[in-house]
Structures are given as C-alpha cells and as structure tokens.
C-alpha positions in Angstrom: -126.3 95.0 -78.7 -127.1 92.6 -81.5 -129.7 95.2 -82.7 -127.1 97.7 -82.8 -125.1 95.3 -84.8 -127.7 94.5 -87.0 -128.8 98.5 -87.6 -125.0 98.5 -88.2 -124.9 96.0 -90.8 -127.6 97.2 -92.8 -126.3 100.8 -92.3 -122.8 99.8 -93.5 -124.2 98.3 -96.9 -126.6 101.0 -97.6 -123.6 103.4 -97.5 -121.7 101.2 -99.2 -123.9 101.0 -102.4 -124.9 105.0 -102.0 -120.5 105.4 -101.6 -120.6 103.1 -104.9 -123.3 104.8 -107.0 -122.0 108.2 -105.7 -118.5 107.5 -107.2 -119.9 106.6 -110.3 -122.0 108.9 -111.3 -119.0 111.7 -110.3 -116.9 109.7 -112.7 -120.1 109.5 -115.2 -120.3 113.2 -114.6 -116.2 113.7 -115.3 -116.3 111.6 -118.7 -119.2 113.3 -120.0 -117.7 117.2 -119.0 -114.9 115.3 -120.9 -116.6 114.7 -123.3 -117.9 118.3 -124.3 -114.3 119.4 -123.6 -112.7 117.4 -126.1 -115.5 118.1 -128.4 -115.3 121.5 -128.0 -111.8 122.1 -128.3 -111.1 119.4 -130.8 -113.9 121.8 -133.1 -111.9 125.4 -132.1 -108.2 123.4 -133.1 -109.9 121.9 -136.4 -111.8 125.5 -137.2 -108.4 127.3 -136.6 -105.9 125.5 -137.9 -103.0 126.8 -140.2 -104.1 124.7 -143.0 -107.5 126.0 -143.3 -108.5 129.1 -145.4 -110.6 130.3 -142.6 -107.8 131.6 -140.9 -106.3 133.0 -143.7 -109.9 134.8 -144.7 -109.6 136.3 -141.0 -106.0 137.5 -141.4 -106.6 139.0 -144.7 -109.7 141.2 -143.6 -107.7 142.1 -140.8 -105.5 143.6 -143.1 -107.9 145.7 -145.0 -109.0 148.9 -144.7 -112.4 148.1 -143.1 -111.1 145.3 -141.0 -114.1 145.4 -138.6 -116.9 144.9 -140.5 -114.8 142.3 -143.1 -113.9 140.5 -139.9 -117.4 140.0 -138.8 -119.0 139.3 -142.0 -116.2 136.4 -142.3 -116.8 135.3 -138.7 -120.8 135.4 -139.8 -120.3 133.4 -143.0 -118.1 130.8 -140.8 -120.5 129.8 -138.3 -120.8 125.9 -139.1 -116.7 125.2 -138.9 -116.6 126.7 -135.2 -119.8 125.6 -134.3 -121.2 128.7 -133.7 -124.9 128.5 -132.2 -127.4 129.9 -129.7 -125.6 128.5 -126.7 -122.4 129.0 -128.8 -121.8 132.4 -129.7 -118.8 134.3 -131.4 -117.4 137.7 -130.6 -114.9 140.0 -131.9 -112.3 141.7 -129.4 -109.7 144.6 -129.5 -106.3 142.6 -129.4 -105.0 145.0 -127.4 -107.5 145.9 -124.5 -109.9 143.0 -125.0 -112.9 145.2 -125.9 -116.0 144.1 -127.8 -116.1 145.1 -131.1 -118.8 143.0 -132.3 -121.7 142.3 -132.2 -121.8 146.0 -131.0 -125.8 145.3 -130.3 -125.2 143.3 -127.1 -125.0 144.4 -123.5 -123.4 141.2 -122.4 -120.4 141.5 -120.9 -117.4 139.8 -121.7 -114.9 140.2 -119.3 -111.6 139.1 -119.3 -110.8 136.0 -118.2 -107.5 133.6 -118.8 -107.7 132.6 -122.2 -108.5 136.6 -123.6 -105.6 136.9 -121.5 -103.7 134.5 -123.5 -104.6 135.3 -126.6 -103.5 139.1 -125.9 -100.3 137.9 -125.2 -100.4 136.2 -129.0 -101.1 132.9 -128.2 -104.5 130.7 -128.3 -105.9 130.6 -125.3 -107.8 126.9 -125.3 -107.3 125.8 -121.5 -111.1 124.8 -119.8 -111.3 124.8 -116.0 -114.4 122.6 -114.3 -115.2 125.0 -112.0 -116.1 127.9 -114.9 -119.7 128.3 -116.5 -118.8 127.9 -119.8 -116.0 126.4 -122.3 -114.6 129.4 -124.2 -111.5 129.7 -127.2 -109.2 133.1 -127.7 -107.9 133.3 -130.9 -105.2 136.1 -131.8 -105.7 137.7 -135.2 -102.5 139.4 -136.7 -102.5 141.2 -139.8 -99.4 139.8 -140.9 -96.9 142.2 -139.7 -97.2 140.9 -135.6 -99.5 143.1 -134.2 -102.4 141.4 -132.6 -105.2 143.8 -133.5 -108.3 141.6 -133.0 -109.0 138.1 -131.6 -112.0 136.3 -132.3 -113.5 134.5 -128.6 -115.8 132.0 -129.0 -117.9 130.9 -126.2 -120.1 127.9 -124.8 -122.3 128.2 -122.5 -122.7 124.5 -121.1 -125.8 124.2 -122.1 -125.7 121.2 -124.0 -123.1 119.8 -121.2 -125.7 120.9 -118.4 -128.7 119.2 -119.4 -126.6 116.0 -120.5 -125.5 116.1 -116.9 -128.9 116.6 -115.4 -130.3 113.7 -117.5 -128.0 111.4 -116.0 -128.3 112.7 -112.8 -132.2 111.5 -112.7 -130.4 108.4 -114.4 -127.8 107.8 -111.6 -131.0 108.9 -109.3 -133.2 106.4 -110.2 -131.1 103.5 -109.9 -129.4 104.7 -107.0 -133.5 104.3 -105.3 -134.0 101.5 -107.0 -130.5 100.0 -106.5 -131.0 101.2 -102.5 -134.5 99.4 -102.6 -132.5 96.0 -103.5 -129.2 96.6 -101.4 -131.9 96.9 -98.7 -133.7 93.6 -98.9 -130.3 92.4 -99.0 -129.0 94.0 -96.6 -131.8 93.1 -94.2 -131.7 89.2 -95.4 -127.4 89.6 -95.0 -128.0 90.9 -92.3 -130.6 88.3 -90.5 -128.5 85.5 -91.5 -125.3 86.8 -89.9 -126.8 88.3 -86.6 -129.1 84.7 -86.2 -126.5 82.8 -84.9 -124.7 85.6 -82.6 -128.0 86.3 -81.2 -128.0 82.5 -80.4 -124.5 82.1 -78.9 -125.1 85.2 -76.7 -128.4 83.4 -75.7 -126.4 80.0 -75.0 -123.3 82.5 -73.7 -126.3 83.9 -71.0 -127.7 80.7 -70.3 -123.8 78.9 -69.4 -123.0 82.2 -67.4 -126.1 81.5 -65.5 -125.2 77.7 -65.0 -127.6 76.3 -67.6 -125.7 73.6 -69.6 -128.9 71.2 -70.6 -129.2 73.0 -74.0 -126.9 73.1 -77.1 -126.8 75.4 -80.1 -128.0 74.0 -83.5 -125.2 74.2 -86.0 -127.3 75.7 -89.3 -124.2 76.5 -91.6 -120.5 75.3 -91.8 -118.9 78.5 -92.4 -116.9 80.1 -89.6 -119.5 81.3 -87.4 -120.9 77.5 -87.7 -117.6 76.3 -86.6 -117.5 79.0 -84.1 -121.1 77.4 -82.6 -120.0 74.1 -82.6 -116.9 75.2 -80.8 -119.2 76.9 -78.3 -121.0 74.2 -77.6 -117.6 72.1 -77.2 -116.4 74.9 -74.9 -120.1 74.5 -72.6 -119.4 70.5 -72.3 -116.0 70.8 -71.3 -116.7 74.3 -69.0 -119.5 71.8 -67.4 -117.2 69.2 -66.7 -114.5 71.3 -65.1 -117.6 73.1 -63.2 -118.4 69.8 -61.8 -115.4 68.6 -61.1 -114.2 71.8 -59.0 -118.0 71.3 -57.4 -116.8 68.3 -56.1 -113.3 69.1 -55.3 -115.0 72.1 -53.3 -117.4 70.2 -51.5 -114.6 67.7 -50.5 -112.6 70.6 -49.0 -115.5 72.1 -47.3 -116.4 69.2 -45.3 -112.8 68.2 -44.9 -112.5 71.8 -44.0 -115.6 71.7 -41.5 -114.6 68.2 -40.2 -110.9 68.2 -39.8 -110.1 67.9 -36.0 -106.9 70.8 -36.8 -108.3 74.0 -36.4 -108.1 76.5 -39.9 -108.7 80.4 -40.3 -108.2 81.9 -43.3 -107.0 85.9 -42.7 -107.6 88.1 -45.9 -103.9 90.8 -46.3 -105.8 93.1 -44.0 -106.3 91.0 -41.3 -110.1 90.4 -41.9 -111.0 87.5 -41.1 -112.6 85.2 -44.0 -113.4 81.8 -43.0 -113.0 79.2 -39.9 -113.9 75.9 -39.1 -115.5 74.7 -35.9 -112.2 73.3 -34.6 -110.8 76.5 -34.7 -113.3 78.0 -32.3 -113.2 75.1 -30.2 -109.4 75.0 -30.0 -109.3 78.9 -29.2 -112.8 78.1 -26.5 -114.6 80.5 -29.0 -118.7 80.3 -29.5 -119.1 82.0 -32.9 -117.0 83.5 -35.5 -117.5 87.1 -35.2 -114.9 87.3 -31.6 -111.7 85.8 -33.6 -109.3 88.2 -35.0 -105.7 87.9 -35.6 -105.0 89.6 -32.6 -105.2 85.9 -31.1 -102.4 85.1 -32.8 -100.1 88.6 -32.8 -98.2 87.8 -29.8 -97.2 84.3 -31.2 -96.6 85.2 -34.4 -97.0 88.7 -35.3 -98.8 90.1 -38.8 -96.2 92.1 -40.1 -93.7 88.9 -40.1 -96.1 86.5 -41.1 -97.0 89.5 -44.0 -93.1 89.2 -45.5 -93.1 85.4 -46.2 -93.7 84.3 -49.3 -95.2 80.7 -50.3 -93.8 78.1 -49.1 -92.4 80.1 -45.8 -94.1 79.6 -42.7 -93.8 81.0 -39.0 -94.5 78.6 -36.1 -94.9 79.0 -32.1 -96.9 77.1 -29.6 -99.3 79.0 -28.1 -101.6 78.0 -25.0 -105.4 78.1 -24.1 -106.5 76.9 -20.9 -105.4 73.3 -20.5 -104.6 72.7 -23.9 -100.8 73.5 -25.7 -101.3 74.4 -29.3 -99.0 74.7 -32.3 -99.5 77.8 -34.6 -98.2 77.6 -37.7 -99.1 80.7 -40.4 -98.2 80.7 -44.0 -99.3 83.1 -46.6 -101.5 82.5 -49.7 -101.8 83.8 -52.8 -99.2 86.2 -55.0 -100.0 89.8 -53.4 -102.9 91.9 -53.7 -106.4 92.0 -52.8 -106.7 88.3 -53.2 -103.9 87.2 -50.7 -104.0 86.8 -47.1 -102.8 84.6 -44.2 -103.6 80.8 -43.4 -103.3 80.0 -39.5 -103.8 76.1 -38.7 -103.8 75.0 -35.3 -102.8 71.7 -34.4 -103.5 70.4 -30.6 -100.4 69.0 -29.2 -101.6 68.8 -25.7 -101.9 65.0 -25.8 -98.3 65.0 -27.5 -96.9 66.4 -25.2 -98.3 64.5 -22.3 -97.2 61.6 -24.6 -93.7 63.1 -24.8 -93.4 63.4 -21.1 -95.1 59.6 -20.3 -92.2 58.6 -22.9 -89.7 60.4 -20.8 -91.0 59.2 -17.6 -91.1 55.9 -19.2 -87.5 55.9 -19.8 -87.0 57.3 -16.6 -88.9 54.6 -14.6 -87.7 51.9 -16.4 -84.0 52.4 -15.7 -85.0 53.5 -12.0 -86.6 50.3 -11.4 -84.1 48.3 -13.0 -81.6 50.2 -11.5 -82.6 49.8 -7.6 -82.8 46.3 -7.9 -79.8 46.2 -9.6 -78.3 48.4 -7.1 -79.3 46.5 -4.2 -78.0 43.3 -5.6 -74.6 44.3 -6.4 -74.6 46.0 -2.7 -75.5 42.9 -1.1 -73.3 40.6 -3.8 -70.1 42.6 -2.9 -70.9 42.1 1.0 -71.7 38.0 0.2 -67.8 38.1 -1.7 -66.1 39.1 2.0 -68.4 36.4 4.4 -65.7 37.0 6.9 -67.6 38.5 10.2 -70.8 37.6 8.7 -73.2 35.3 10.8 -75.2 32.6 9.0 -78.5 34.1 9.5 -77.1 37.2 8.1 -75.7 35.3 4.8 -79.6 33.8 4.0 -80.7 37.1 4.7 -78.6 38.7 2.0 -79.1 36.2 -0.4 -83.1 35.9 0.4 -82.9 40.3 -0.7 -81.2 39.7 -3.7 -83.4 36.6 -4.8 -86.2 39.3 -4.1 -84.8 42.0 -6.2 -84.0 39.4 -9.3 -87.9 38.1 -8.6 -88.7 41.5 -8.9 -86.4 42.5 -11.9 -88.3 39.1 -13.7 -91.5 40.9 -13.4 -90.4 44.4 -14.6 -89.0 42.3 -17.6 -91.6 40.1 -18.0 -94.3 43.1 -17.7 -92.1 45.3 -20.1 -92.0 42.3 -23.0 -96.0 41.3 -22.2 -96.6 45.2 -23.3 -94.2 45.3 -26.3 -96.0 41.8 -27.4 -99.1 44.2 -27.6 -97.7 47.0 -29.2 -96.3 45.5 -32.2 -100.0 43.0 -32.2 -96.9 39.7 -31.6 -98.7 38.4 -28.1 -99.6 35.1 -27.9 -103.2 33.9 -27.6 -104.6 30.3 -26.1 -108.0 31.0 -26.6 -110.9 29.0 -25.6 -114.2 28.1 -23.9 -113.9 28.3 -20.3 -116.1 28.7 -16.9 -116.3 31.9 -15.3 -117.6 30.9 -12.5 -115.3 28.3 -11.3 -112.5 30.3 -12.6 -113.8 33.3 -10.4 -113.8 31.0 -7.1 -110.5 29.5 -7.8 -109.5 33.5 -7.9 -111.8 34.1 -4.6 -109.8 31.1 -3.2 -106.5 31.9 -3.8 -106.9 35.5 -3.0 -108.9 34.8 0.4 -105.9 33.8 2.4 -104.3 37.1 1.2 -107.1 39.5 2.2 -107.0 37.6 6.1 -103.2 38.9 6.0 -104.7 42.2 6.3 -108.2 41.4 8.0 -110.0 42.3 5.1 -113.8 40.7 4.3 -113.5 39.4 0.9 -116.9 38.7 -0.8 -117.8 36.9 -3.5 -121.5 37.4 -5.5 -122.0 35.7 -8.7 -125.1 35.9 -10.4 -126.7 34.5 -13.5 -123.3 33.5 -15.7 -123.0 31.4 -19.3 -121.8 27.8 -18.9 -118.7 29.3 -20.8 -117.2 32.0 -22.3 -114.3 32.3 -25.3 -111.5 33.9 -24.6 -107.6 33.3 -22.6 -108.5 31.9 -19.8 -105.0 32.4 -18.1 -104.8 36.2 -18.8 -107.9 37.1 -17.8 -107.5 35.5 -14.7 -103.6 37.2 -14.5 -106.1 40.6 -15.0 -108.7 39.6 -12.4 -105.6 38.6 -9.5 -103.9 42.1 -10.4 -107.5 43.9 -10.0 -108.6 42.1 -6.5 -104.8 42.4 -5.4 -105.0 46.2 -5.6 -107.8 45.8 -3.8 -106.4 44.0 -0.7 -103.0 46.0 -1.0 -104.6 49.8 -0.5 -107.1 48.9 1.5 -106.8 49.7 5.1 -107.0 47.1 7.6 -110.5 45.1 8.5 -111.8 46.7 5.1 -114.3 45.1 2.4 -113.4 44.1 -0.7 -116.5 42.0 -2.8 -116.1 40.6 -6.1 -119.4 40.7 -8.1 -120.4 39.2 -11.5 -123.4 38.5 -13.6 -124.5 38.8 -17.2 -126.7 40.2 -19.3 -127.8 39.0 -23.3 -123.9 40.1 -24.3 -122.2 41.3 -21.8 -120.6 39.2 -18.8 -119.5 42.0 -15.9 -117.8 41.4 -13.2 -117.1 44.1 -10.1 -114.7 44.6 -7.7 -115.8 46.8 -5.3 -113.2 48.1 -2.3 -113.5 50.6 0.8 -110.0 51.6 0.9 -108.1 54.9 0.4 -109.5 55.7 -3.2 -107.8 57.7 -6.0 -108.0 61.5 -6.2 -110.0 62.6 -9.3 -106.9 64.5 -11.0 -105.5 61.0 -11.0 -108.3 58.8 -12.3 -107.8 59.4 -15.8 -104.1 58.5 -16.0 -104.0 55.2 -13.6 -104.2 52.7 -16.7 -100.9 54.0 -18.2 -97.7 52.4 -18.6 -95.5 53.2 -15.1 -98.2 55.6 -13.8 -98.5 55.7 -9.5 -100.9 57.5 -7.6 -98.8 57.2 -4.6 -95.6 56.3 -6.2 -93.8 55.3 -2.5 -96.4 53.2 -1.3 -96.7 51.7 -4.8 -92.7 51.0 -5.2 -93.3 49.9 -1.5 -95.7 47.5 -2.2 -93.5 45.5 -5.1 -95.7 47.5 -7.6 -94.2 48.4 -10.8 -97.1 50.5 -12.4 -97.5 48.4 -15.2 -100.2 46.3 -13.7 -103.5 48.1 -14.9 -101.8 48.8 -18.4 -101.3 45.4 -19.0 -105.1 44.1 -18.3 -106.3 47.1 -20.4 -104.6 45.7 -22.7 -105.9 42.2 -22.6 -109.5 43.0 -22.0 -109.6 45.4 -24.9 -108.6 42.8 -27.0 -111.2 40.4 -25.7 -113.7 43.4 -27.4 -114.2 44.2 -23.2 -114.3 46.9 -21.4 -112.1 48.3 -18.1 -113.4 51.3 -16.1 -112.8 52.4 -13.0 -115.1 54.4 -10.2 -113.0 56.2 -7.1 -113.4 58.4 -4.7 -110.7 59.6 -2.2 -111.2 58.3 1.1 -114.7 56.3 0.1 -113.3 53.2 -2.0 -112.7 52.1 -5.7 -114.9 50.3 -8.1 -113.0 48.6 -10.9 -115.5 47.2 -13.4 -114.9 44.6 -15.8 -116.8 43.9 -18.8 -116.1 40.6 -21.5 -118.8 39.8 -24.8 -120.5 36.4 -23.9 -119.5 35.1 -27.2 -116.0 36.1 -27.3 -114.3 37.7 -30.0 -111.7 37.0 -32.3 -108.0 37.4 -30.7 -106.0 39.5 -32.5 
C-alpha cells in the first residue's frame, strides 16, 4: 500500500508539472496567434483607412473605364502598405459574385468564406477564427455611386504564425523534459521523505497489532506527521498499559471464575453454550462440558423468558440434583445481537436450607423443652395450692417433680447461654496447666459408681501422658463427663464402656470406646448439632437435652482439638478425643 502511495505521489507531481507546462504553452500558443492577429489586422485597418490615398487610388480606378487592369496595377504598386508577400498574397474579386478577377494566372481557389461574404454585403470583413488556416481581409470597392463592383481580399497563410508556433513548441518541449527530469528527482526525494515515516508507523502499527510494544518510533521531523509519530508512540504506551491492566483484570476473573465454589455458564442468544466453570459441572453431577445445555435449566426457567429481560432483570427458581437444592438465577448480558447471551449462576443452598430447618427446629425444641417442664410445674403447683385430700408423701412427691423440672429448666438455660457465649466469641476462659491423668481418674472415679447402676464394666487405660497440659481444666472435664455419660446411658445392661488415652509428640488422645446400641450412619453426621436426637424419646427420657455434644465441640475446637465419632448400629460407639500437648491460645 505504501508503494502505491508512493507511485501515487510521484505520479501526482509529474502530472502536475506536465498540467502546468501544458497550460502554458496553450496560453504561449494563444498570445502569439494573438499576436499575428493583431498584427495582421492592425496592418489591413492602417492600409485601408479613409485617410489614406490608397483607398482613394482604388476607388478612383474603379471608376474608370478599364477598372480591372487600373485596379490591379494599383493593388501591385501597393504591396508594402498591406503587407503583401509570398505567404501574403492579394486578390481581386467581383463584388457581386465573389469571382477572381485577378491574378487571372492562378488555379487557386478562393472560395467564399465569411469575410467575402461580408464584404459583399458592403462592409469590411476583418473577423479571424482560430480554427481557420489562414488570417484573411475583404475589402468592398465602390465606385462612388454604391455599387460594390470589386473587393480586394487579402490573405495570410499562417506561415509566419506556424513556424513561430512550432519553434516554441520544441521550446515548451524541451523544458517540459527537462523540467519533468527535475520535478522527477523531486518528486522521488518528496516523495521518500513523506512515505519514510508512514512506512514506519505502519511497521510500529503491525508490530502493536501483533502485541510487540518494546520498540518506539524515532521522531525525525516536527511537522505533523512528526507529531503524528510521537502521538503513536503515546498511543502504544498507554494501549500497553490498558493491555496489561485488562490482562490482569482477566486473569483475576478467570481464576475467580474457575475457583469460585457458585457454579457459572455463560449461554451465547442461541442457546450455545460458551463457557463453564468446574462448579457448574459439579453442581449439575456433570464430567465434562460438552453434556450441559440450557435444556438443564428450561423447566426452571425457560429461554424464551429469560430471552425478554433486559439488564439488570433476572429470573430465579430452585432447582434440585440428587441430594443437593440449588438456586438458579439467569440474567442476560450484553445489548442484543450476536454478542449477547444468557448468564446462569448456581448457588448451593442445600446446607441453607438444612440450616433453615435446624433454626426452625431450634426454635421448636427450645420452647418444647421449656415448655414441658414448665407445664409439669404449673400442673403440679396448681395441685400443691389445694393440699386438701393430699397425703404427705404425696406433697414431697410433687414438690421433688417440680424441683426436677426447674433442675432441668437450669440446664436447658445454662446449656443455651454456654452456646451463645460461643457464638458471639464472649465465653469465659480459666486456662491453665493441668494433669490429665489425675484429672482422667477423678472422671473414672466419679463416673464408676454410675456405670454399676447399670452393670456396666468401666475401663480405664492410660498410656504415656505429659506431666501437664494448658488448657480449662473444668470444661474439658464437663466434655469428658458428658462423653463417658452417653456412654453408660445407651448402653445396654452388663455392657463395656473403656476410657483410653495416650500421646504422641503433639497430640494427647483420649478414647471412649462403648458396646451399646450405636448410631445409624444417616445420623452420624448430624449428632454434634445444637438439639439434635438420634432417638429423641429415649433421649428426652433420659434428661437429655441435645445440646450436650454441641457444647464439647465447641470447647475442644477451641482448645485447637479435635472431636470425632465412630458408630455402628448395634456394635458400639467410639468417641475420640483429641487436645495439642502444648495448648493453644483461648479465644
């Protein structure tokens, strides 16, 4: 293209200077055809003017007798005051029909063009037309009495006119080559100097396009195509800048796209799919992209609605896969056309939900439990107010149920406060170093009269143990009671319950190991929250309140521990505790 440009250039002042010598040499030509005009018709005026005696000689012969041969010799003796030479000859015509009288030797013809015409019709005929091969005068002769019997024509042949004009035509012709030789080697140097720096900003041009910003354009001239390089360059440093920045805007939103745990797909306005991250597939139990459509999605939210919204409408439904409950919501990008499409994000509410319901069966536990001990108060209150007919044994009785039931509120209360303390990171901490294993056989101890209530074995193992540990002494032996006291409670009778502990380089772990009834599996991953019962008679039954195992997770994870729990229905439970030998900082 530049070497069209160039070509172009040079082209464009070559004609200009041939336009520019052409012009002159057809006004050269004019004034010099001007020239011999003037000339020539400046010398017929002068030659037959009314003042001269010339025209009177001419009228007088044409009055005599022999008017022909008087008119000639005059015209013959005259020859100098019209000019009269080789390439200018005169003639003498019949006024009336324009014949040729003399010379009367010649066989050249004469003709009649415009100005015998005129000067037939009395006048002199003195008008010259470019386009004719010659200059020519008609002069009327009248013998006085105004009837035009001869007129003298007098014609030029050019001559003198045409080799003028072919003189300066080799004139104009040589400088036109000559001038054309110059205008060239300028042309060529014009030329070079403009097309240099294009050729350089399309280089630069090709080299940014292709992502090349290392090199800048030299700056060789401070006209406007130097200003227009220097703004180039200006334009690549800030075009590299931007180019970076989106890089890094893009490479944050692909990984935040690849990582993010809320499914994306991106839908183009035909329903093809064009991109989707790994959650998505995972979400929708998909193994590669090819399988997902929008035809996942139609029955939820179909295309053609989703298709009418406009930015920044959305359509949501909740849609379900297998176990899991997830939220569609679809909103369209872009402004219309090719470019536009659908965005589907999926968002996994399955543990919301199950959060949602916990909360509602929070709320629903909580004012069960405080309402049936409530309730049995009040009832046996209301019986206490009317003692009449009411033995003594039966009055203890009474009160002993409702001293239960407040015992009982106490420890909902207390349990209920001891997990809000943890929630809002308020509990209160009295940490320091302690023995495990003493305060694991004071536990064994006090637990051991207990476990012969139900003729239970209760075991007690301890291995190789620190001299001391840093933590709460009293709630990690409130979480060690609660474990071993699930124990003995669902246990059947004459069962074995052992406790087991040792240590390794930063872990202490202790064990408590039951026969009893076990958990099912569909319940093992639900038994540490809040109000949650396996068997939720037996539990109530028991004095439970199903906070127990929520609480110590509670305290053990903020002793950096660990809780877990092994069961299988009908074979036993293995609750295993784990604490950092050094302790950790209480929160």
């Amino acid at each position: 293209m530049l070497k069209s440009l160039y070509r172009k250039l040079v082209l464009i002042l070559l004609l200009l200077i041939v336009s520019l010598m052409a012009v002159t040499g057809v006004f050269l030509n004019g004034a010099v055809a001007n020239y011999f005009i003037d000339e020539f018709n400046g010398t017929m005026r002068e030659a037959f003017s009314e003042n001269i005696g010339f025209v009177r000689a001419l009228r007088e012969a044409a009055a005599g007798e022999d008017a022909i041969p008087q008119l000639w010799d005059v015209l013959q003796a005259s020859h100098g005051i019209m000019g009269v030479s080789g390439s200018r000859p005169v003639y003498l015509l019949d006024g009336r029909t324009g014949a040729l009288l003399e010379p009367a030797d010649t066989d050249e013809t004469i003709g009649l063009p415009p100005n015998i015409v005129t000067a037939m019709s009395g006048r002199i005929g003195l008008e010259q037309r470019m386009g004719d091969s010659f200059f020519d005068c008609a002069v009327p002769i009248t013998d006085g009495e105004g009837a035009f019997d001869y007129i003298v024509y007098v014609r030029d042949s050019k001559k003198g006119f045409t080799e003028q004009s072919r003189s300066m035509f080799f004139v104009i012709l040589q400088a036109v080559i000559l001038g054309l030789t110059f205008s060239l080697l300028l042309s060529l140097l014009l030329s070079k100097t403009m097309t240099t720096p294009i050729e350089n900003l399309t280089r630069g041009a090709a080299r940014v396009a292709a992502g090349d910003f290392s090199e800048k354009i030299e700056v060789h001239s401070r006209d406007e195509i130097g200003t227009l390089t220097q703004t180039f360059n200006y334009m690549a440093g800030v075009l590299q800048k931007s180019l970076r920045d989106v890089e890094g805007e893009r490479d944050k939103l692909s990984t935040l796209f690849l990582h993010m745990t809320d499914g994306v797909a991106a839908f183009a306005h035909d329903g093809e799919l064009l991109h989707v991250n790994l959650a998505a597939l995972r979400l929708l139990s998909l193994r590669d992209a090819d399988t997902l459509t929008y035809e996942a999605f139609e029955r939820y939210v179909p295309f053609e609605d989703a298709a009418t919204l406009r930015p920044p409408d959305y359509l949501t439904s909740d849609m379900r896969v297998g176990s899991r409950v997830l939220r569609l919501y679809v909103a369209p990008f872009g402004h219309g056309g090719a470019e536009s499409g659908l965005m589907a994000v999926l968002h996994d509410v399955t543990e919301q939900n199950r959060l949602e319901d916990l909360r509602r069966e929070f709320v629903s536990n909580v004012s069960h439990e405080l309402r049936t001990p409530l309730t049995g108060i009040k009832s046996y209150a209301e019986t206490l107010m009317e003692p009449e007919g009411l033995t003594h044994e039966e009055i203890m009785r009474f009160s002993a149920v409702i001293v239960d039931e407040a015992d009982r509120m106490a420890r909902l209360v207390r349990d209920l406060l001891t997990l809000s303390r943890f929630d809002y990171g308020k509990a209160e901490w009295h940490a320091a170093d302690f023995d495990i294993s003493e305060l694991l056989r004071r536990i064994y101890d006090l637990l051991r009269v207990e476990a012969k209530t139900y003729r239970h074995k209760l075991s007690l193992s301890v291995g190789k143990l620190p001299e001391a540990i840093y933590g709460d002494r009293d709630q990690i032996e409130q979480v060690l009671i609660n474990i071993v006291a699930n124990a003995i409670r669902y246990t059947p009778e004459e069962g074995n319950i052992a406790i087991e502990a040792d240590s390794d380089r930063d872990f202490v772990t202790i064990a408590v190991r039951d026969n009893g009834i076990g958990i099912p599996e569909e319940d093992l991953p639900y038994v540490f929250d809040r109000f949650y019962r396996v068997d939720k008679a037996r539990s109530r039954a028991q004095g439970g309140t199903g906070l127990g195992l929520a609480i110590a997770r509670e305290i053990i994870d903020s002793h950096g521990g660990g809780l877990d729990i092994w069961s299988k229905q009908g074979k036993g439970t293995t609750v295993t505790l784990t604490l950092p030998r050094g302790g950790v900082k209480l929160p």
